[in-house]
N, C-alpha and C positions, 0 to 999 in steps of 0.2 A: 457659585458655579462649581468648586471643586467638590462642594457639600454634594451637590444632587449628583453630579457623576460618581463620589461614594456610595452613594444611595442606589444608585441603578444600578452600580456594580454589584453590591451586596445582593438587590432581589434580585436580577440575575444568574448569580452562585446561588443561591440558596434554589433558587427555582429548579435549573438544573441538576444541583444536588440530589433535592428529592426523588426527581423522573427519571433521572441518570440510574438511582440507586434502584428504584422501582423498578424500571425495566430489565434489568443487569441480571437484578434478584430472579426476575423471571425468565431467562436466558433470553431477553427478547433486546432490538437493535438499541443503542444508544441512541443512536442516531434520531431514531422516534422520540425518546426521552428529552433529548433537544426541542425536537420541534412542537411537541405537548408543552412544553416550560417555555417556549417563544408565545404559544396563541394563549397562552391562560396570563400573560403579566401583559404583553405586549397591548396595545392601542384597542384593537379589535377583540381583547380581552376583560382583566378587571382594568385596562388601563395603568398601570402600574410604571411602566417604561414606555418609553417614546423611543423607536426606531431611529437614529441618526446618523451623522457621517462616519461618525469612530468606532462605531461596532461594523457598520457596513464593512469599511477598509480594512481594518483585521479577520474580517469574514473570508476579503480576496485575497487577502496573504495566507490563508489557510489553506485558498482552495492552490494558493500558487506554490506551497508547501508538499500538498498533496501534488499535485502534478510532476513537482520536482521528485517525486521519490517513483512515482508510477512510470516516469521514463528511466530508471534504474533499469526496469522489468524490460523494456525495450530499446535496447540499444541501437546505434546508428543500421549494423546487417541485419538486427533483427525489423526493427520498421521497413527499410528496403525488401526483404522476406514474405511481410506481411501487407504490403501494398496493394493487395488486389482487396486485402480487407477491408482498407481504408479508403480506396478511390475507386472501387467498384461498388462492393459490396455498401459502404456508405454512402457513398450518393447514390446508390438506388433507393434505401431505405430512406434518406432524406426527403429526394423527389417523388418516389413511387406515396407515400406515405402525405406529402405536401398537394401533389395530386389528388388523389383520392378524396382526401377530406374537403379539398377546392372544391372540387367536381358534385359532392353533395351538398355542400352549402349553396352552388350556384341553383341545384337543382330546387333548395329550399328559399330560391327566391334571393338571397345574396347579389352584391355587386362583385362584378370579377374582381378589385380591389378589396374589397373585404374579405373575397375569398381564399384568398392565395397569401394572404396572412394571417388570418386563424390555420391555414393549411402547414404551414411552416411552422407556426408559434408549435402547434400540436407535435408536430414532427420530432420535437427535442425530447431527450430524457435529462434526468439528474446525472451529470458526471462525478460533484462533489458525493452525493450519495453513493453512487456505485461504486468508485473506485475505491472509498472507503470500508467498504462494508465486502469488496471483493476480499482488499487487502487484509481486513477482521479473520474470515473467514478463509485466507489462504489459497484463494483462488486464482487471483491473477492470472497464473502462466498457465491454468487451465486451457483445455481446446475451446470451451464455452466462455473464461473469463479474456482469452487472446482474440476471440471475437468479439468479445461486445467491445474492448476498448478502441479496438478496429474502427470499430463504427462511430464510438461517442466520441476517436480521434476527429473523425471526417463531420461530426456535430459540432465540435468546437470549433474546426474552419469552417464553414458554415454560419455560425454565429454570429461571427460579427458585422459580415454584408447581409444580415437578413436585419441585425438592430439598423445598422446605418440608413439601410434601405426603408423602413420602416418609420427611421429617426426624420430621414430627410422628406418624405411624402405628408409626416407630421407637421413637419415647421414650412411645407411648400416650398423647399430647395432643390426640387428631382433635377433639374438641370444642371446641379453640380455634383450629381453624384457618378458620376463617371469617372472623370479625373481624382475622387474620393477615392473611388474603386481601384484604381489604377497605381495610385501611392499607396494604398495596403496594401496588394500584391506585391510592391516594390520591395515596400518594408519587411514582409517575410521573410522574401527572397535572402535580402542582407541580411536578415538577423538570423539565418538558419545558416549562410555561409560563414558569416563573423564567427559562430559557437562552432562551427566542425573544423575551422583555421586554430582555433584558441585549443584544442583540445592538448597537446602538448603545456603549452602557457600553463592552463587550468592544472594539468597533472603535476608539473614542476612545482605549482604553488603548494599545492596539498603535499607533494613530499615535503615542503619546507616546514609547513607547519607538521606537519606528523612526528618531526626529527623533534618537537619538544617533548615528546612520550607524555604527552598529559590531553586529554579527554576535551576541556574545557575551548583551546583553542580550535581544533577539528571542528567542533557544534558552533562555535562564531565564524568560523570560514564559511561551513554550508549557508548558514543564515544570514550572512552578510551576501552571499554568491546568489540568493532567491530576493532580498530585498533588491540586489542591485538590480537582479534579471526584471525587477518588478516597476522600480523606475525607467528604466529604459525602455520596457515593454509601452509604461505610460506613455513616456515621451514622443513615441514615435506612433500610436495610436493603435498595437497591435494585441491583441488580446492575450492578457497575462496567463490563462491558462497554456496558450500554444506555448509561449516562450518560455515558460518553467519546463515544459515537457522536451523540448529542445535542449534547453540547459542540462535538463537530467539524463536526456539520450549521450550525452558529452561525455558526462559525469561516467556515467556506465562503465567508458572504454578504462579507467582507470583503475586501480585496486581499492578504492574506498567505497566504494557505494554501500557495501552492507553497514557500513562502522557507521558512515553518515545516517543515514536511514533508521538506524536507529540511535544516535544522538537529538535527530529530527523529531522524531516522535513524539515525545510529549508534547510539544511546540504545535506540530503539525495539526492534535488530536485537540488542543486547545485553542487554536485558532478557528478551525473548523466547529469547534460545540458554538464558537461564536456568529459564525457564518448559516447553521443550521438556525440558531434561536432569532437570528433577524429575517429569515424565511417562516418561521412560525408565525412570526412578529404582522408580518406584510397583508398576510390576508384577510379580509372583511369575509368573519365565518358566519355572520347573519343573513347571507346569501343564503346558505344551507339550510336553515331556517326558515327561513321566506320563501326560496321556490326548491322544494326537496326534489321534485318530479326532476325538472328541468336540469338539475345538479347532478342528478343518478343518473339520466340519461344521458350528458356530457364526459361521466366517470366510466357509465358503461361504451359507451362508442370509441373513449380513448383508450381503452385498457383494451378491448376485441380487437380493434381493427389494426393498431400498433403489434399485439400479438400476432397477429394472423400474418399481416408483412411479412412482420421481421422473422419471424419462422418458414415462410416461404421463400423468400430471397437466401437464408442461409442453408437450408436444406440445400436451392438450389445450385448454392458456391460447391457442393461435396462434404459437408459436414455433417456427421452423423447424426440420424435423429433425433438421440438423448439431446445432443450439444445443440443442436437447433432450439429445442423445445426452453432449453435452462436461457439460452440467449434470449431469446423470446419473453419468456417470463420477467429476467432482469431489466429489460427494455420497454416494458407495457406501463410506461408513465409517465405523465409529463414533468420538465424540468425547471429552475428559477430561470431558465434562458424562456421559455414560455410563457410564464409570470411578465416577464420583461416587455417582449413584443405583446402582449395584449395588453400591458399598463399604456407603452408608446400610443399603441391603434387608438385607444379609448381617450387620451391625452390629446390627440391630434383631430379627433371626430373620422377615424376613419373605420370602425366598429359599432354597430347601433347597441347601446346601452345592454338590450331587454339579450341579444344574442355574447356579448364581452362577457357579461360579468357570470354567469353559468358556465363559460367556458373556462375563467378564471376557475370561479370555485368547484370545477369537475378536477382542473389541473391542480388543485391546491389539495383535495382530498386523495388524488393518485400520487401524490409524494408523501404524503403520512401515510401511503400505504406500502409505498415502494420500499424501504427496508423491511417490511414484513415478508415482502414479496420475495427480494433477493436473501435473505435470508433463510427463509426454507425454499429455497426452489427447487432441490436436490426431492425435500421427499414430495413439494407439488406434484413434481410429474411422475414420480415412481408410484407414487401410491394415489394421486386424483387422475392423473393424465394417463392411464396406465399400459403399458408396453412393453411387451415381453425384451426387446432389444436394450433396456438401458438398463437389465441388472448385467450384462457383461458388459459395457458401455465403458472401454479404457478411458482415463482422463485428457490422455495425450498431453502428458506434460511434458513443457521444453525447457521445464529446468530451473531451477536456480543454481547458487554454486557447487552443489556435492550433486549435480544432475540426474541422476537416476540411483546413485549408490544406494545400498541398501545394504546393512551390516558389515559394516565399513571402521575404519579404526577412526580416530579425531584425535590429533597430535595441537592440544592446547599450548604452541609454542613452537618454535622453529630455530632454534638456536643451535650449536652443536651437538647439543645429545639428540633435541628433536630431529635434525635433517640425518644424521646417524641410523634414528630407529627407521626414519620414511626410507635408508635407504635398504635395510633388510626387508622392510615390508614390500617395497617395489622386486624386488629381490627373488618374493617368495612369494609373489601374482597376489597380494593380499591389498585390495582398496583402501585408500588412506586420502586425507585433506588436514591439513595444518592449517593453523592461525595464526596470524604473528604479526606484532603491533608496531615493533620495531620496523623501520625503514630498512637500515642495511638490513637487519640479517634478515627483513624477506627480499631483496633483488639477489643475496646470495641465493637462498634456497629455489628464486626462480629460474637461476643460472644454472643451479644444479639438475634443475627438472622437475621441482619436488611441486604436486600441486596446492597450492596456499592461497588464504585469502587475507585481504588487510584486515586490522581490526580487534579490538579488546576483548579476549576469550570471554573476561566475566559478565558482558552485556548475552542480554537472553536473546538478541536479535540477530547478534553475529554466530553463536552456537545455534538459533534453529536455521540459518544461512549452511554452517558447517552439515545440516543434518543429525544434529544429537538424538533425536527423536528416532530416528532408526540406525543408530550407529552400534555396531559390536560391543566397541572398545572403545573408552575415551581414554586417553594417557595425558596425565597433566605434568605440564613442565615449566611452569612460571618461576618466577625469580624471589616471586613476594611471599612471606607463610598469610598474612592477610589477604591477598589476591586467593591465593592458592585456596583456602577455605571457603571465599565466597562463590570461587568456582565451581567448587564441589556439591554446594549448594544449588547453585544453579542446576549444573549440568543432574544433582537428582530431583527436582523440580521438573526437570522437563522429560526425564528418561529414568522412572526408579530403579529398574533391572538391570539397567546397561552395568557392567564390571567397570569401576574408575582407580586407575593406577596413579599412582599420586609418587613424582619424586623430588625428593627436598635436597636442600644444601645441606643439612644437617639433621642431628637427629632429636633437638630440641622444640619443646613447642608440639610435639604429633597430637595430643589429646584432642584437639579444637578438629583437626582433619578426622580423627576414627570416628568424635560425633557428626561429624556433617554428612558422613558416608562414604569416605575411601574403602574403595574395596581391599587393595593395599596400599603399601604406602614404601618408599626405596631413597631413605637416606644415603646422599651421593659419598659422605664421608663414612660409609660402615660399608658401601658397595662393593667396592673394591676391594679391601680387606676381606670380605665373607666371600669375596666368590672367591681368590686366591686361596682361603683357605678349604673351601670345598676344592679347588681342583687339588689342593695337596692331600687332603685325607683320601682320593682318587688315586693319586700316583701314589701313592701308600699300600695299595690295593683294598682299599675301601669300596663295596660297592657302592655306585651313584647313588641310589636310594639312600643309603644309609649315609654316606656323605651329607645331602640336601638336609636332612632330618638331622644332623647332629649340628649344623648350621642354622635351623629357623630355631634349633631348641636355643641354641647362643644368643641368639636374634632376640628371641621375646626376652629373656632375661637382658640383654640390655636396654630393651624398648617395652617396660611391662604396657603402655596403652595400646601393644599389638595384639594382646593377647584377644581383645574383641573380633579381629579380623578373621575373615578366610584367609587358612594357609596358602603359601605362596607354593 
């Protein structure tokens, strides 16, 4: 037993490996890379792996991973905010969208029962795809990526009275599915009260663990905090996507989400290759083969007609054309929630064969299409859909932590010299955001005013949080000369031009920082002494100039690895 779960482990990884690497190479989604390496080993392939319970269930903890970080992006005011997106704007796309395609199936001869669930199955997009491939691409808090989650919010309530509903007409239980109905609703209610009660609880824990300044405990608190949301989600029969997103909107109100979020990551990126490759895995692509008409006509009616909606209903919210159109695009495909309710119909005999399985495999070829899709959507419609209004088409973005900053200083660190410098820089109308991993000294500096976010400067997820990609000035002030270096590293990784100020405890050790890319560098024990003695050869009547200069000349002769740098 343990032999063959080695074994599907390995073709697996390797599978992946390859399409992962292939598509990567070719700037194209991962995410397709998955799903090619699911149907090519998978059942419906050369047969190689059998789809079963253990890949499934790390698939959902993926997708419940994901969900936890994507309610980061929306917090408790911002959901309230964004409500007409989510309970307007989504349940019209649901139902407008559920209709429509009822309404022609009835016309093609359809039972109203059959109708009104390929109507709905259709209705759903990929969330696990989008969300991902939003967050790849940095889109999220987009005006276009804050709509579609809007809607694939109001998708995944949605989902699970359409499987139930679906489930129980299958097994001929519709007479109890009221009172079904009735205790999910229940169940939401308390599980979205319980999480906005807890949010203190939850924040006191996470200072607790954070007080141990190490890395390793933080990334088992999130993880332990999405498994738990994950059994209890089971237990109570509420769908794990909602209650991770819940959980994460909590999380939000706190100082870690960025540190988290990117601890999460790997985890997140790995559960999910596994969730994508048992969706490759699922579909019977000899359909495709067997009836190609019937298949292309399936792919073209869900991809037009989904577009067309969701581009009308969001224009007609007030959203600008551009963002209409890219919502639209991202949205024109169907989902593994759609997979689900046509496997149920067809399980139950309430889908006639010859009309299920073309709708399956239209919906199974519009998800290997769909990261191609959300992927380039930007130049779809610039350059296929073309419109003069979406080259000044602002993004409307509402932000992440450094909100709109732009050439702005990044104080790697918040300790006394760092809240010192934020406070000249506040001082002299100069935009600034610190980092700082440390519990106390960030509730001081947030005492003091200073704006800060939690979080380990040298992770790339809390520096592009910071904004280093458009930042003036990064000044590093960490405690470690190894932190300090790999920082350096990073932050010219993400930003080659930015100027980085590097100050140390001492002035041992500099070589490692002048190669990583300090622009300079400000030993705390020669600081002091060199400016003292520039202000004296000042009071001496020295001119300043000449002062500063007979002072860096002292400088490099004590520190010959400065002599690489820009003068100070």
């Amino acid at each position: 037993m343990v032999h063959h779960l080695l074994a599907d482990a390995v073709i697996l990884i390797l599978a992946s490996l390859a399409f992962v690497a292939l598509f990567t190479r070719l700037r194209l989604s991962s995410i397709a890379g998955y799903l090619f390496a699911g149907a090519l080993v998978g059942p419906y392939g050369l047969h190689l792996v059998a789809a079963n319970e253990g890949t499934r269930f790390l698939g959902e903890l993926g997708i419940a991973a994901l969900m936890f970080i994507i309610g980061f992006e929306f917090s408790w005011p911002r959901i309230v905010a964004a409500r007409r997106l989510v309970f307007v704007v989504g349940l019209l796309q649901v139902s407008v969208t559920a209709l429509l395609v009822a309404g022609a199936a009835l016309l093609a001869g359809l039972s109203l029962t059959a109708s009104l669930i390929l109507g709905f199955a259709l209705a759903h997009s990929s969330s696990a795809i989008i969300h991902k491939q939003l967050l790849d691409q940095e889109e999220v808090t987009t005006a276009h990526g804050i709509t579609t989650t809007g809607i694939l919010l109001f998708q995944d309530l949605a989902a699970l009275p359409a499987l139930l509903l679906v489930g129980a007409m299958a097994s001929g239980a519709e007479h109890d599915l009221a009172p079904l109905l009735l205790r999910l609703g229940a169940a939401v209610v308390i599980f979205a009260g319980v999480a906005l009660l807890a949010r203190r609880t939850i924040g006191r824990l996470f200072d607790w663990v954070a007080r141990s300044r190490s890395n390793e405990p933080l990334m088992l608190a999130g993880l332990a905090l999405v498994a738990g949301v994950a059994l209890i989600a089971e237990s109570i029969g509420l769908s794990l996507a909602v209650a991770a997103f819940i959980v994460g909107m909590v999380v939000a109100e706190s100082n870690y989400r960025h540190h988290l979020a990117d601890e999460l990551r790997p985890l997140r990126d790995l559960f999910l290759g596994l969730f994508f490759l048992t969706i490759g895995m699922s579909v019977d692509w000899s359909i495709v083969v067997t009836e190609p008409v019937a298949t292309a006509g399936a792919l073209l009616v869900l991809v037009l007609v989904k577009f067309a909606i969701v581009f009308a209903l969001v224009r007609l919210s007030g959203a600008e054309r551009s963002s209409a159109l890219r919502t639209a695009l991202i949205l024109a495909h169907g989902g593994e929630i759609s997979l689900l309710i046509l496997m149920q119909a067809i399980g139950g005999g309430l889908l006639p064969e010859e009309v299920a399985q073309p709708a399956m495999a239209g919906t199974a070829v519009s998800i290997f299409l769909a990261p191609f899709l959300i992927q380039f959507n930007r130049r779809i419609v610039t350059e296929v859909i073309a419109t003069p209004e979406i080259a000044g088409d602002p993004e409307g973005m509402i932000g992440g932590a450094q909100g709109n900053l732009r050439n702005h200083v990044v104080l790697a660190g918040c300790g006394p010299v760092g809240r010192l410098v934020g406070k000249v820089l506040k001082a002299s109308g100069v935009p600034y955001i610190a980092i700082e991993r440390d519990v106390d000294r960030l509730r001081i500096a947030q005492r003091e005013g200073h704006p800060v976010i939690f979080g380990d400067a040298t992770r790339y997820g809390v520096l592009e949080a910071a904004g280093v990609e458009d930042a003036g000035v990064v000044v590093c002030l960490l405690n470690s000369e190894a932190r300090l270096e790999e920082l350096v590293r990073h932050v010219r990784q993400l930003n080659p031009a930015v100027p980085v100020l590097v100050s140390t405890s001492d002035d041992r050790g500099l070589r490692p920082l002048v190669k990583a890319g300090a622009t300079h560098i400000f030993p705390e024990s020669q600081a002091a002494g060199l400016g003292l003695a520039a202000q004296t050869f000042i009071a001496l009547g020295v001119p300043p100039a000449e002062a500063l200069a007979r002072v860096r000349a002292i400088r490099v002769r004590l520190n010959p690895e400065l002599r690489a740098l820009r003068p100070v």
